[in-house]
N, C-alpha and C positions, 0 to 999 in steps of 0.2 A: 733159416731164421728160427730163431729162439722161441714158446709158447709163452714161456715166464721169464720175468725181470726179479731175480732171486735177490731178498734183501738183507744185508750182513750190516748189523748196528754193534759198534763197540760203544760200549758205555764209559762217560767219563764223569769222573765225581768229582774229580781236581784234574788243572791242568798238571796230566801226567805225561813224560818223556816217554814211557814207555808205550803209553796210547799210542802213539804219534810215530812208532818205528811199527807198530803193530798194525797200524792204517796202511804204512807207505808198502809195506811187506805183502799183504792181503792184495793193495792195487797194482802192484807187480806180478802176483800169480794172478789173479784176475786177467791182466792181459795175457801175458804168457800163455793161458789157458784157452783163452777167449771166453768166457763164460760172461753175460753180462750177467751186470748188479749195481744195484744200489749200495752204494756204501756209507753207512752216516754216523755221522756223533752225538751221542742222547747223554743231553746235557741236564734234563730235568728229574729234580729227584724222584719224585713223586712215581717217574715213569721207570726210572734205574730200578728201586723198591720194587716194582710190579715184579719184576721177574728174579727176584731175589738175589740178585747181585749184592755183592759185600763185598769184593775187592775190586784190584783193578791193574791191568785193564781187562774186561774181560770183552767178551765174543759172542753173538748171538749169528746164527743163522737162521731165517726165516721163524723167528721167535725161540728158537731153543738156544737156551745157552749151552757153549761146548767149552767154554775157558774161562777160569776166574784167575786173577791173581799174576800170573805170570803172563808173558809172549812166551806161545807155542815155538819149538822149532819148526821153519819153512818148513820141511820137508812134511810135517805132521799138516801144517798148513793146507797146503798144495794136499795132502791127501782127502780133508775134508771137504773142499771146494773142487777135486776133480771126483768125488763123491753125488756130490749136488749136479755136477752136472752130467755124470752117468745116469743121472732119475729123469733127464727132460726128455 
């Protein structure tokens, strides 16, 4: 059993395609991995601003953003989240 429930927010400023392949992608290494998490979509501007996002879609884990602008390749993916959960 897990200590932490690790939280990955992509931000969406417009309904974007790419968000939306870059969710489904994240929830497939997630299982793959087994790593649980929270995964969600921060739709409010106010809160996207906070962490100085400017493009999209981007990527936060546990509050740091690690991607702006593009979807990562899987493979870079999987490397950042089998990262997180080498740290529990």
């Amino acid at each position: 059993m897990y200590k932490y429930v690790w939280v990955i927010r992509v931000p969406e400023i417009i309904q974007c395609s790419l968000e939306r392949v870059a969710a489904e992608m994240i929830m497939s290494i997630l299982a793959e991995i087994q790593l649980p998490a929270s995964v969600d979509h921060v739709r409010d501007m106010k809160e996207i601003a906070r962490y100085g996002v400017m493009g999209v879609p981007a990527l936060l884990i546990n509050g740091k953003v690690v991607c702006t602008g593009s979807v990562p390749p899987k493979n870079k993916l999987k490397t950042w989240l089998l990262d997180v959960k080498d740290r529990l």
